[in-house]
N, C-alpha and C positions, 0 to 999 in steps of 0.2 A: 494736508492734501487739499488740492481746489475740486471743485466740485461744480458741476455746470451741472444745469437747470436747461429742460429740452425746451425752453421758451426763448427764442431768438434777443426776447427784447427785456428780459432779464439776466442779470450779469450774475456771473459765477459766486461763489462764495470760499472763503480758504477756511479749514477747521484744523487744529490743532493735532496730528497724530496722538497725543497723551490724552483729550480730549473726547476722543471719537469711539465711540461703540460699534460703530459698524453701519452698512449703508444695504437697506436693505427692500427690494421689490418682490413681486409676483414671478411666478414661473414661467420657463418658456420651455417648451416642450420641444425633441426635434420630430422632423417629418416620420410622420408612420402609416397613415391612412389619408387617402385622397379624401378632401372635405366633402364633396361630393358622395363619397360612398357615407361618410359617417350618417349624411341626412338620410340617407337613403334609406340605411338600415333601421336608423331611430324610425322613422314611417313605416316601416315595415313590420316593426316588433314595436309597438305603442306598450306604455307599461297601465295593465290593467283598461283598457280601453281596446274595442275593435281598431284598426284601421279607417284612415277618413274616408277613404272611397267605400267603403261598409257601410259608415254613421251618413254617408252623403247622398246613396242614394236615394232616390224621388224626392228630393229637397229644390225647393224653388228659389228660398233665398238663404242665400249663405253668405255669410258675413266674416271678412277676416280682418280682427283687431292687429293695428302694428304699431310700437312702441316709435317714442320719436326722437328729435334731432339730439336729446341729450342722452342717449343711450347709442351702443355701439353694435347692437343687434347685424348681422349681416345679412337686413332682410334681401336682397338681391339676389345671393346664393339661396336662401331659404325658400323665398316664394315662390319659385318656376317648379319645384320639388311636390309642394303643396297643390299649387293648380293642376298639377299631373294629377295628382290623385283624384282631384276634383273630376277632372275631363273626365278619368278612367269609371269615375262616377255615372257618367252621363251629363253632370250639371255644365250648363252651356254658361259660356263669359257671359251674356248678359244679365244671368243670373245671379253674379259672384258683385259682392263692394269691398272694398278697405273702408276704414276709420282708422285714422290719427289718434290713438291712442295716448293723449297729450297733457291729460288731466287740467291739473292749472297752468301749464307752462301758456308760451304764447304759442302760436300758430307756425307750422313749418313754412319756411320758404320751397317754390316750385324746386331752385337748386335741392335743398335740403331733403325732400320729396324723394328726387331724381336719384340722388346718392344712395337714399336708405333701400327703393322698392325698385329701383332699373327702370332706365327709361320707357323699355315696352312694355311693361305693365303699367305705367303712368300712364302711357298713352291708350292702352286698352280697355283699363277696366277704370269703374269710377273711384276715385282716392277722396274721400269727404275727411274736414274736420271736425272734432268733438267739439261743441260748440255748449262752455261749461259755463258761461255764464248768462245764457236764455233758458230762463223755465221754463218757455215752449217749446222747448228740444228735451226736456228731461221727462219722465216718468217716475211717481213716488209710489214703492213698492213694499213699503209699512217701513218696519224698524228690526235692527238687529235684537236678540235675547236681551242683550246691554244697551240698548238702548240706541243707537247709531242711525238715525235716518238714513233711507235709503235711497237716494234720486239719480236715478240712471238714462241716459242717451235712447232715448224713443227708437233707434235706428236697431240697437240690439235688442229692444225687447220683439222688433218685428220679424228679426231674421229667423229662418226654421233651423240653420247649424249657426253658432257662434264659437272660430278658433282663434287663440291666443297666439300671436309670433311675442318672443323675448328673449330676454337674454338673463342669466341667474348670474349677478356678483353679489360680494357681502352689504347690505343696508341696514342706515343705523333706525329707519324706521318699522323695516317688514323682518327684519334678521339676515337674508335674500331677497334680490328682489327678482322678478320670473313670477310664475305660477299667477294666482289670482290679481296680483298687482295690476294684469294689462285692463280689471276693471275699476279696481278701485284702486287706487283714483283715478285711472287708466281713462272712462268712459263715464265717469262719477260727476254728479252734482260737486257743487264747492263746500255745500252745507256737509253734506257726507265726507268731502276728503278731509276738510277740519275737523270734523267729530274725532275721524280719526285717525290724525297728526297729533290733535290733542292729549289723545288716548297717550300716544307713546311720550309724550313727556313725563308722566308719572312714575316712566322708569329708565333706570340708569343705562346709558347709553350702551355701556359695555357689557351688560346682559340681554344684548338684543342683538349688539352688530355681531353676524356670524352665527346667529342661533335660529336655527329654521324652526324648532315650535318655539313660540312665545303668544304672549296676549294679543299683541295687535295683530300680527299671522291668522291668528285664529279668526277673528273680526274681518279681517280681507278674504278669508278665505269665504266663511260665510254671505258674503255681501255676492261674491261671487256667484256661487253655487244659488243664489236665490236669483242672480242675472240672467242666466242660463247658459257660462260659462260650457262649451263641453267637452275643450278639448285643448290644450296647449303644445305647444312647438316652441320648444327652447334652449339656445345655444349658449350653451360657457367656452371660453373663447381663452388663450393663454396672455400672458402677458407682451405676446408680438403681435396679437388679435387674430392667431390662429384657432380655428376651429378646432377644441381639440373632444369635444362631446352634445351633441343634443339628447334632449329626451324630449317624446314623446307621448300622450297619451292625458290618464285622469288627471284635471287639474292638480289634485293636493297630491296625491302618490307618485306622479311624474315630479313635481316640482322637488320634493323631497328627495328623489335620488341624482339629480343633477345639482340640490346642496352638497350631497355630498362631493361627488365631481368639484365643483367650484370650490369647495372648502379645499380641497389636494392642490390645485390652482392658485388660490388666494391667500390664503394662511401661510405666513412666515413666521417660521418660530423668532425669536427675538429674548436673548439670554436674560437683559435685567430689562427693568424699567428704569428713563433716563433724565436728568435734569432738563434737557433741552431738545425737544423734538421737533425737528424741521422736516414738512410735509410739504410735498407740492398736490397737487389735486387734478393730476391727467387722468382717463379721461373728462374730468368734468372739471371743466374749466372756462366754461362762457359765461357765468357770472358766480356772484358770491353765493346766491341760491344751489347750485350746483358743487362750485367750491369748497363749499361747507365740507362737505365729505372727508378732505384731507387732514381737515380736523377732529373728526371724529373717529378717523382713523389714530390717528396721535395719540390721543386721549386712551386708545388702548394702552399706550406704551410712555405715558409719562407722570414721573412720580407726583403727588401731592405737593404743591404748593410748587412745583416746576411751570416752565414755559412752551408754547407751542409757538411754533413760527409756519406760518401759513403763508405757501409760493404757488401764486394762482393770478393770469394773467388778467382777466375776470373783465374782458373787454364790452359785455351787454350790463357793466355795473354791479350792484347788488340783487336786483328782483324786478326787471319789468314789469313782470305778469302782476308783483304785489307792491308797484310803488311807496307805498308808505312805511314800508319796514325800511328805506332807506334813512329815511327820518327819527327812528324808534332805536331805543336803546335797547341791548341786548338782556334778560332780565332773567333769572328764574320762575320754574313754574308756580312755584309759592307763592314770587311778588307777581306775576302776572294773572292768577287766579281770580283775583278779585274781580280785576276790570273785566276779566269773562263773564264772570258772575251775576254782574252788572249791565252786561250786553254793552258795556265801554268798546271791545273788541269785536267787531262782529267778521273781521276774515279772520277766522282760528285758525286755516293753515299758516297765516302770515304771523300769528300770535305764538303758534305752534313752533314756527322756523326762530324766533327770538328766544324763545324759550329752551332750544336744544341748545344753543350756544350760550346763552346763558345757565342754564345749569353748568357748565364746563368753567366759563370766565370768573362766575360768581362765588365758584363751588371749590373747586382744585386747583387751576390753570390762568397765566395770566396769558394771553393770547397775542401776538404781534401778526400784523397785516403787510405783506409787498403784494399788492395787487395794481400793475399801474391804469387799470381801468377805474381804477376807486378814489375819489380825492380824499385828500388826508381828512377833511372836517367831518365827512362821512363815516370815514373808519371811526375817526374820534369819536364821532356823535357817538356810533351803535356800539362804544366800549372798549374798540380794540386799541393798544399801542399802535402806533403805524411808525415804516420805516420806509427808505423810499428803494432800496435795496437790499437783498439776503444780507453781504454784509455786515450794513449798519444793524440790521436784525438782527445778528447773532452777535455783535458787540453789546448791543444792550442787553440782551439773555443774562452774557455771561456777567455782567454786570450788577442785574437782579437775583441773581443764585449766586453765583464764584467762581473766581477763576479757572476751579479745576474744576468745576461741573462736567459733567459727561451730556456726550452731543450722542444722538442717533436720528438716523436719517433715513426716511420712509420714501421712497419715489413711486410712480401712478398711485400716489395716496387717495385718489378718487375711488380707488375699486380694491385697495391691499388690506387684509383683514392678522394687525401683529398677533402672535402669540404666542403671550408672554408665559417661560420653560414652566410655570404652575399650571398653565391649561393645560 
């Protein structure tokens, strides 16, 4: 069968029917409740938390963290929902900001802005960026139990309410992301989000993606709650980007039942594990920083010593925001340990991002690249196979395994969580 890839500028690929396992995305739910009403309700019955117009009155400044251009959050719909409550509050717009909740990415465009929060709340209220790499914007607020510094955005530690907008799909670094994430690394120092990018390299991908408690969870949740994190708004959305659930309320008890939500959403079951897994990586697919995902999705579902083929258009490159990982080989955290050790590494998120992919390349998976934002010496460089088309991709696959190897095919592999018939 051919099989087209939603990327204009990547050409289809044919698979073999004797071949093929199956082709398999996220859910789409049909129409049941007006999106409107769903926010509505989630605001109105917060889980374990008053309502914000409750938590907001006599509050001078109120602060609303919002996730950025690499997440699909529908702040537009959300926010007009949230400032009601606020008014209902009393708290007058000049008392109300956003943050860019952007961590280490780069900086949103005005467009990008405009899209995510509507243009009349751009033009109304003030929309600041998280400004993650000046110390004099950050505030250090001791260290986590485990040790994790903790340097946070001056702006939330001044606000009197600080609420969360997001959105909960599966992440190979939080398990979901939502909940505490829109701080850490959300509004985090860089020192702090490599502690704890680092953190999760020490364990296997596939006991994290999809698992709302784990160790690093715990750590962001933490970081949070010491921020003064008090309240979250966050939307799981189906695989046509309908709203099909918010929760509201306490950070870690809200976020945990909109896991669940997002798990019924994201989780495809997926019969075997396969020789050859070709992921594309919608929505995250503005560079290989992002892209990554599709990968890690894969890696759910492909056996030892099989291939991943990764279809991602990855047109901002590898990593603006960490130019030098495009120079750096992909490694594991073993072989990269050292040169942390050594303060060789001093961006551990950038160290941290080589390290996930290399646990996978080094370990299990031999990895092929169609990215045509990416030049081939780059792929080379950081370890992958590269191909200039799916394709040529999946003739070399079945080349490296055999001819009758088994194909399976993951689509918006950016946000699909397989699960394979023993979960």
């Amino acid at each position: 069968m051919e099989l087209a890839f939603r990327y204009p500028e990547i050409p289809p690929v044919h698979i073999s029917g004797q071949n093929l396992i199956g082709i398999y995305e996220p859910h789409t739910f049909p129409s049941q409740k007006d999106e409107k009403d769903i926010i509505r309700q989630s605001l109105a019955h917060p889980i374990a938390s008053p309502q914000i117009r409750e938590i907001a009155r006599g509050k001078k400044r109120v602060l609303i963290l919002v996730d950025d251009y690499t997440r699909t959050t529908p702040g537009d719909k959300i926010l007009p929902l949230i400032l009601d409550e606020l008014k209902g509050a009393g708290v007058k717009d000049k008392d109300i900001s956003l943050l860019i909740a952007q961590g280490t990415h780069r900086r949103m465009t005005h467009e990008e802005k405009e899209n995510k929060v509507g243009s009349d709340i751009l033009g109304r209220f003030a929309v600041l960026d998280h400004e993650w790499e000046e110390d004099k914007a950050l505030e250090h607020l001791g260290s986590t139990p485990s040790g994790t510094e903790i340097w946070i955005n001056r702006i939330v530690l001044e606000a009197d309410l600080v609420v969360g907008l997001g959105h909960i799909v599966p992440h190979r670094i939080a398990g979901f992301s939502g909940g505490g994430k829109i701080i850490q690394p959300g509004v985090c120092g860089e020192k702090t989000t490599g502690q704890t990018h680092w953190l999760a390299t020490s364990y296997d991908g596939r006991k994290i993606l999809g698992q709302a408690e784990n160790p690093v969870r715990g750590e962001i949740d933490t970081i949070a709650t010491k921020a003064g994190l008090a309240l979250i708004v966050n939307a799981i959305q189906d695989a046509g980007g309908k709203i099909v659930g918010v929760v509201s309320g306490d950070p870690v008890k809200a976020h945990r039942e909109g896991c669940k939500i997002a798990r019924q959403v994201y989780g495809v079951p997926v019969p075997q594990a396969a020789d050859i897994v070709i992921a594309d990586s919608y929505p995250a697919d503005v560079d290989l920083w992002q892209g990554s995902k599709g990968i890690f999705a894969a890696e759910m579902a492909v056996k030892d010593g099989g291939v991943i083929i990764l279809v991602s258009p990855c047109p901002e490159g590898v990593a603006a925001h960490h130019p030098w990982v495009a120079t750096s080989r992909c490694l594991s955290c073993e072989e990269l340990e050292p040169l942390v050790k050594r303060g060789e590494l001093e961006d551990l998120t950038g160290a941290a991002f080589l390290a996930y992919l290399g646990n996978i390349m080094g370990r299990r998976t031999r990895c092929i690249l169609v990215a045509p934002g990416i030049d081939r010496q780059v792929g080379e460089k950081m370890g992958f196979l590269v191909a200039e088309a799916p394709q040529e991709a999946l003739d070399m696959a079945l080349k490296l395994t055999c001819g009758e190897a088994k194909v399976l095919v993951l689509r918006h592999g950016g946000e699909i969580l397989p699960l394979l018939e023993r979960d």
